[in-house]
C-alpha positions as CSV (number, residue, x, y, z in Angstrom):
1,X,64.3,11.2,95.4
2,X,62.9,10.1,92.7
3,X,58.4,9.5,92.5
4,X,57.8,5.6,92.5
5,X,56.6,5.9,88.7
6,X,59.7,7.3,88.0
7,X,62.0,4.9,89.9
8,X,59.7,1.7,88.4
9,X,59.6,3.5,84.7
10,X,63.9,4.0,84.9
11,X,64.7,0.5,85.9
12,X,62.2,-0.8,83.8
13,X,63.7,0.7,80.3
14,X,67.5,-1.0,81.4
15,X,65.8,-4.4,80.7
16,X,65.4,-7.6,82.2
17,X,67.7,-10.4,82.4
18,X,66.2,-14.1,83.4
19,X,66.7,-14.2,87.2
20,X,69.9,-16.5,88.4
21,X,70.0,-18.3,91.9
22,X,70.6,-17.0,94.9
23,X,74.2,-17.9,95.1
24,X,74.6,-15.3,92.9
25,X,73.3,-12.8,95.1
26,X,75.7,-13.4,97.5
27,X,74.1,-16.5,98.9
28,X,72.2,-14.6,101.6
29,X,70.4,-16.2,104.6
30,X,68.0,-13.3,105.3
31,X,66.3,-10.0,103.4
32,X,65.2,-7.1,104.9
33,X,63.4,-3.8,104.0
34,X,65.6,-1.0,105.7
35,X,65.6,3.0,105.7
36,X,69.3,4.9,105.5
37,X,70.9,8.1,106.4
38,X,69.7,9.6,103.8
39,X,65.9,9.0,104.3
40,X,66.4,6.5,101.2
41,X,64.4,2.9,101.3
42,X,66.7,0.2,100.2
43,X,65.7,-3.8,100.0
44,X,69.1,-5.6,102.5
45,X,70.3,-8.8,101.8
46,X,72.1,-10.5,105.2
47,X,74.8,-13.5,105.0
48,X,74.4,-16.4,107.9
49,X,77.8,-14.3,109.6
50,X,75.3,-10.9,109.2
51,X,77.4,-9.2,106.3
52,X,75.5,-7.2,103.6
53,X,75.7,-9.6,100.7
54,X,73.1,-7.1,98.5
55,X,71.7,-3.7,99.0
56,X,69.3,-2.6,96.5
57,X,67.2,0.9,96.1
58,X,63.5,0.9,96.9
59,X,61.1,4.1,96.0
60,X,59.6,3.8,99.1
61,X,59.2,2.4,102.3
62,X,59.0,-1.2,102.4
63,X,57.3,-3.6,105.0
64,X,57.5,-7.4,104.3
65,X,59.3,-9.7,101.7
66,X,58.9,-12.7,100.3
67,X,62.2,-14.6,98.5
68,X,61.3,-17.4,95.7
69,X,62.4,-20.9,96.7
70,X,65.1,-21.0,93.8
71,X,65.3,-18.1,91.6
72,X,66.7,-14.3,93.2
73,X,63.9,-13.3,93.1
74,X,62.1,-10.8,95.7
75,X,58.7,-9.8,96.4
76,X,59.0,-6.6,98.1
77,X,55.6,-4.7,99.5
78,X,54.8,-1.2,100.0
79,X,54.4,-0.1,103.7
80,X,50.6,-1.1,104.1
81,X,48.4,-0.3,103.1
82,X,49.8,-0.1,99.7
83,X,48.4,-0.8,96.4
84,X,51.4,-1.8,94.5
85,X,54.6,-4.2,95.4
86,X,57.6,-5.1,93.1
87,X,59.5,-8.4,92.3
88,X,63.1,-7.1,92.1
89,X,66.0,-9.3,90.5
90,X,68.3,-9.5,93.9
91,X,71.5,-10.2,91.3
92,X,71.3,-7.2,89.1
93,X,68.7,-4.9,91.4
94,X,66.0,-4.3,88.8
95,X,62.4,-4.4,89.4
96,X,60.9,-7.3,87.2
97,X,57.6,-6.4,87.3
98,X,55.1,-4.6,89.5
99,X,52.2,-6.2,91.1
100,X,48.9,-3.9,91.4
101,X,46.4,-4.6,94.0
102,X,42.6,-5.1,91.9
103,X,40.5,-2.2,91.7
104,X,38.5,-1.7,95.3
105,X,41.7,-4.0,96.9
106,X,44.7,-3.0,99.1
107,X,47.4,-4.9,99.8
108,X,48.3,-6.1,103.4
109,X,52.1,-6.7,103.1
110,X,52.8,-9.9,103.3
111,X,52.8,-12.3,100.8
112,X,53.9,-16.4,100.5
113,X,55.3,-18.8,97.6
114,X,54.1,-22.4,97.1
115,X,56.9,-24.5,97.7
116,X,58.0,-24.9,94.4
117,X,57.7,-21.2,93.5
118,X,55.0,-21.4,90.9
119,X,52.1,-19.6,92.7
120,X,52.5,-16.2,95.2
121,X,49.8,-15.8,97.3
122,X,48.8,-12.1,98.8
123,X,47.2,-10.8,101.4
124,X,44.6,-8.2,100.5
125,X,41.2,-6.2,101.5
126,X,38.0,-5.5,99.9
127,X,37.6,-2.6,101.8
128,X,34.1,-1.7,100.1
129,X,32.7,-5.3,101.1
130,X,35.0,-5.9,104.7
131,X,35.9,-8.7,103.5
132,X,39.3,-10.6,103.3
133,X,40.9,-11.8,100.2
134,X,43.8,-13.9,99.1
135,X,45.0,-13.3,95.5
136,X,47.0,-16.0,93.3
137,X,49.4,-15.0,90.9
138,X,51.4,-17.8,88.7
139,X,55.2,-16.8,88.9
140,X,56.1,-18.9,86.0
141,X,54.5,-16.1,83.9
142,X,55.4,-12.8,85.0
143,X,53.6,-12.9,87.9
144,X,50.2,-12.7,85.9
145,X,47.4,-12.8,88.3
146,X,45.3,-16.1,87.7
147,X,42.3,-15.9,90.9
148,X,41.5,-15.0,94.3
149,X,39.2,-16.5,97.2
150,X,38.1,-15.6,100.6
151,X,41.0,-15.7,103.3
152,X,38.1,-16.8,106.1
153,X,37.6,-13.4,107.8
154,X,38.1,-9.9,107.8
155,X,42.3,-7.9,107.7
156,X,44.1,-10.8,106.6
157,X,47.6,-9.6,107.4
158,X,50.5,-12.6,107.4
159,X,50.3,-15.7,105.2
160,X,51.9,-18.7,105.1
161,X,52.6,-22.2,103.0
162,X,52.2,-24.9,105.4
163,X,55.1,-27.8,106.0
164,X,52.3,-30.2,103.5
165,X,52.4,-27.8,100.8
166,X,49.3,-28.0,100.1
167,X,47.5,-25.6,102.2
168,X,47.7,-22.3,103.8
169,X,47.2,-20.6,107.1
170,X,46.3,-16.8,107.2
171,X,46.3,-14.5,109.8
172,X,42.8,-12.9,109.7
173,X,43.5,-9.8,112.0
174,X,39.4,-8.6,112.7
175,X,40.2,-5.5,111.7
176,X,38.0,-3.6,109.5
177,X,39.6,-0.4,107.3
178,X,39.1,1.8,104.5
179,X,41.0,4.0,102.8
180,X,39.0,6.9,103.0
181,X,39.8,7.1,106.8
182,X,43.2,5.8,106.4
183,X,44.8,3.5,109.1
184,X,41.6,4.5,111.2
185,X,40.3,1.1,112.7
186,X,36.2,0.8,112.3
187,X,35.0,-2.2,113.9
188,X,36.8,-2.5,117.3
189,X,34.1,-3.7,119.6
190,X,32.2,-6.4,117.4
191,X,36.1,-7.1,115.9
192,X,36.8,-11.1,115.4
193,X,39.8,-12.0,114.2
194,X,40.6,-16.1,113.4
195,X,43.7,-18.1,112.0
196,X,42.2,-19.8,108.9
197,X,43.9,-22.8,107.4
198,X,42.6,-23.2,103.5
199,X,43.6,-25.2,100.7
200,X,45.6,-23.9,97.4
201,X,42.4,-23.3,95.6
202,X,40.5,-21.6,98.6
203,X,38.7,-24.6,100.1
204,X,38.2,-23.7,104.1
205,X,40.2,-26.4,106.0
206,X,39.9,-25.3,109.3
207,X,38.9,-22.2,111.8
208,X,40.5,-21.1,115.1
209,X,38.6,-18.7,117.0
210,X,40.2,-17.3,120.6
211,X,37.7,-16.9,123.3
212,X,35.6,-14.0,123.2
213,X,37.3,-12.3,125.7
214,X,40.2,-12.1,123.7
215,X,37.5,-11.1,120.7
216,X,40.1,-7.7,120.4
217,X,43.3,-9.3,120.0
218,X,43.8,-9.1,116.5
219,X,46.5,-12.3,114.9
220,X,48.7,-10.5,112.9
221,X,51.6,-12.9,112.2
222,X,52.9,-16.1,111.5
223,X,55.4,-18.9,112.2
224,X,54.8,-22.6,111.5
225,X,56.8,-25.8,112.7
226,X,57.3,-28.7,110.6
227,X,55.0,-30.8,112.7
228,X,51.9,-28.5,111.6
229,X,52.0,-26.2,114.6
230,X,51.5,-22.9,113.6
231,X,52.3,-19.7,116.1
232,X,50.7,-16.4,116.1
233,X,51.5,-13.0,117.3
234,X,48.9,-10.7,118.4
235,X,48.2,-7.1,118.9
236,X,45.6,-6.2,121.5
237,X,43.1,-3.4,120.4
238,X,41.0,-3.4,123.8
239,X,41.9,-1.3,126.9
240,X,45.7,-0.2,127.9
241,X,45.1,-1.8,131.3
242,X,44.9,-4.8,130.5
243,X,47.5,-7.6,129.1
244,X,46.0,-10.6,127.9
245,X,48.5,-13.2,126.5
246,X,49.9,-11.9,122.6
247,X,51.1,-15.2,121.3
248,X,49.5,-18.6,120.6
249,X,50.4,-21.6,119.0
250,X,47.9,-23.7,117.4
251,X,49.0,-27.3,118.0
252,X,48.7,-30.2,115.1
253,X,45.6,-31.4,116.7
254,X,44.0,-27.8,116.5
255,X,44.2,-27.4,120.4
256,X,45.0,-23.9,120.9
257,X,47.7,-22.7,123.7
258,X,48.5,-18.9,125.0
259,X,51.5,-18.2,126.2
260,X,51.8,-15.8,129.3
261,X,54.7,-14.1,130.7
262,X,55.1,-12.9,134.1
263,X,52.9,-9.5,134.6
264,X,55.9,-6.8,134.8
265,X,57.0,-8.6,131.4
266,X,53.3,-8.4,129.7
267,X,53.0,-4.9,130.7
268,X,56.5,-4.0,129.1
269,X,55.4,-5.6,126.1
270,X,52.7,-2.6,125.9
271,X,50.1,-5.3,123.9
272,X,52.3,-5.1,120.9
273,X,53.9,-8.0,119.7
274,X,55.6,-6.9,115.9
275,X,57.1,-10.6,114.8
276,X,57.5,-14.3,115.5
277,X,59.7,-17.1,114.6
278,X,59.2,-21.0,115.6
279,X,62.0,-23.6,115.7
280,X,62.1,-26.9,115.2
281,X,62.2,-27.5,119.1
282,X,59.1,-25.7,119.5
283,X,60.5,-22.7,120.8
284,X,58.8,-19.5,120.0
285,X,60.2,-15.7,119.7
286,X,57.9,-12.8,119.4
287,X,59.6,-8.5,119.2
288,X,58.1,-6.0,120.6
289,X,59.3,-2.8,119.1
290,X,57.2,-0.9,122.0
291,X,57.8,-2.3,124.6
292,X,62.0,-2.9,123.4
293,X,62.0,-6.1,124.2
294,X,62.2,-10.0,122.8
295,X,61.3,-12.9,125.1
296,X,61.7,-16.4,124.2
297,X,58.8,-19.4,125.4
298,X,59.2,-23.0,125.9
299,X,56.1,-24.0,124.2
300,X,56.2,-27.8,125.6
301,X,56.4,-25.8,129.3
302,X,54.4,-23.0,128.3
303,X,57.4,-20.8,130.2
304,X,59.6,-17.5,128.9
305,X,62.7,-18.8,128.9
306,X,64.5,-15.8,127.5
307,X,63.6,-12.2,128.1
308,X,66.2,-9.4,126.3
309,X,65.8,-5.6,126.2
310,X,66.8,-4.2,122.8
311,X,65.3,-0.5,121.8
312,X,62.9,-0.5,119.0
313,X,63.6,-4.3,118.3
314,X,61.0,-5.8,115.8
315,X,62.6,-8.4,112.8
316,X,62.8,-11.9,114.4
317,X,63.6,-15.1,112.5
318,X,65.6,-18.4,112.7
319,X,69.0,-18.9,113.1
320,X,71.7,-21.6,112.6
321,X,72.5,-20.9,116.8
322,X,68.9,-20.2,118.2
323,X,67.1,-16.9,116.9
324,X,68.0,-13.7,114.9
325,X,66.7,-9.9,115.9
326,X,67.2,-6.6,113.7
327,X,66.2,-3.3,115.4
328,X,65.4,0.1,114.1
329,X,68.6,1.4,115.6
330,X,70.7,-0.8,113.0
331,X,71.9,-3.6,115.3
332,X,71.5,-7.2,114.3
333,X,71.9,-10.3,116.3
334,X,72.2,-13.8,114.9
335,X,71.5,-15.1,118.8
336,X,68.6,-13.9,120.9
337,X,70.8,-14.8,123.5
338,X,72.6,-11.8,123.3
339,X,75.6,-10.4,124.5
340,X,78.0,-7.3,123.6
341,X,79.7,-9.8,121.1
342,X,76.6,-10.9,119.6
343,X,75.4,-7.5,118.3
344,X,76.6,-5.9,114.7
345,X,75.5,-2.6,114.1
346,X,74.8,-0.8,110.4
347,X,74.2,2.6,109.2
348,X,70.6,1.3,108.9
349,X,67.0,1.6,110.3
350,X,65.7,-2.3,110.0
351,X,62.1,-1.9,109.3
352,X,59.9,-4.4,110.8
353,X,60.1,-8.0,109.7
354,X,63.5,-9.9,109.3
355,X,62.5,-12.5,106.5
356,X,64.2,-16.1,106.8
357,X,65.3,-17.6,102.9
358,X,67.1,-20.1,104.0
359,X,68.2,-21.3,100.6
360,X,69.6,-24.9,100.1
361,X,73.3,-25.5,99.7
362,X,74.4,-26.0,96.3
């Protein structure tokens, strides 16, 4: 397999053609970062009836994507932390340009658009200073990086473009690391991680701190509702005994709710939960790759409605009958409520988020 210079240096010498739409990627409804038989990293694109409408080679691992509003266009990270991610043409499979974290910085794989595609924001860390950062890069030319400002706290992992398109909410997971001690987690008991909702240019909107209790369960990722809700998954970092409550939702008047299973289901859930995904009922999904299992809450109840066992499950997002899981044993379903029928199953290990385009009909 070819190094990553190699692979970006080959693709890069074919040249670049202007980026079509996405019906000419096969119109597809989700994309997917995805390992193969061959230890190979590809980049999946998956119709609304779960066929492979593109399947395009990545030098490495991948973790999340981010799809441009109109153009077929990807933003594809390395598996964090990483340093580099690519914008690959989804049509013809090259690599328009790479994006390079700053000197000092680290990217935390996850990335979002402004809703008309001009700006990408990233997640990263200025891991000399511990401190968060959000960096802006203008995709109407070539992706040139044009500022940064503080994400509100410390490991912001998941980003997101809020339904008013004019601010953001970040995922500020608490968690303090440097690359000299690699994934090695330095500031677990004074930890404090926070959902920070900012404006385009930075400005702090809002702050939501959990009780300090819950001071070591770090937000990691995002799902927002069209009324301003926003949902959060968490990953607990305190003792294996306990298991506090791993997903919130953050209500349009900034009251904050948890959402509690029964024990025997927390426990399964082994204080992991990998993804999340929010309808337009208010229903929330959350994976847990750990524990093998995907429950479903009723946030206007605050009750799990749906509970499934699926090994290794992890990619969650929206679908046109209720909610769509991938797992790392190649099985897809477009309905969390799941039976036999429901379940297609690829030659593919589905890495860990399943990432929702949901592009406009022509």
């Amino acid at each position: 397999m070819p190094s990553r210079r190699q692979f970006i240096a080959g693709v890069l010498a074919a040249g670049v053609a202007p980026a079509p739409g996405w019906a000419e990627a096969g119109r597809p409804r989700y994309v997917s970062a995805a390992r193969k038989p061959d230890q190979t990293y590809a980049l999946i694109g998956l119709t609304n009836e779960a066929k492979i409408a593109f399947d395009l080679p990545l030098p490495a691992r991948g973790h999340a994507a981010a799809a441009h509003p109109h153009r077929s266009e990807a933003v594809m990270f390395a598996r964090r932390p990483g340093i580099y991610a690519l914008v690959i043409n989804c049509v013809s499979g090259v690599p328009i340009v790479q994006l390079d974290a700053p000197p000092g910085r680290h990217f935390y794989g996850h990335c979002a658009f402004s809703g008309d595609g001009t700006l990408l924001f990233t997640t990263e860390n200025d891991f000399d200073r511990a401190v968060g950062i959000v960096g802006i890069w203008d995709a109407t030319k070539g992706y040139t990086r044009i500022g940064e400002f503080h994400s509100g706290g410390v490991g912001p992992h998941d980003i997101r473009v809020m339904p008013d398109g004019v601010s953001l909410v970040v995922a500020n997971g608490g968690i303090e690391t440097h690359p000299e001690t690699g994934r090695a987690k330095l500031n677990l008991p004074t930890m404090r991680p926070n959902l920070a909702t900012l404006g385009l240019d930075g400005a702090p909107l809002a702050l939501t701190e959990l009780d300090e209790t819950l001071h070591k369960n770090s937000i990691r990722h995002l799902a927002t509702g069209l009324d301003g809700s926003v949902a959060f998954a968490m990953q607990w970092q305190g003792d294996a005994f306990e298991h506090p409550p791993l997903i919130g939702l953050r209500r349009p008047d900034s009251s904050v709710v948890l959402l509690e299973a029964d024990l025997a289901s927390q426990q399964r859930m082994q204080g992991y939960a990998g993804s999340i995904a929010m309808d337009d009922t208010g229903r929330v999904a959350t994976t847990s790759p750990r524990g093998g299992l995907c429950q479903v809450f009723d946030t206007a109840s605050g009750e799990l409605t749906t509970s499934v066992a699926l090994t290794d499950v992890c990619g969650v997002a929206l679908s046109d009958t209720g909610f769509a899981v991938t797992t790392g044993q190649g099985f897809v379903s477009l309905d969390v409520g799941l039976t036999d029928q429901a379940l297609s199953r690829f030659d593919l290990q589905w890495d860990n988020h399943l990432i929702d385009i949901r592009i406009p009909k022509a």
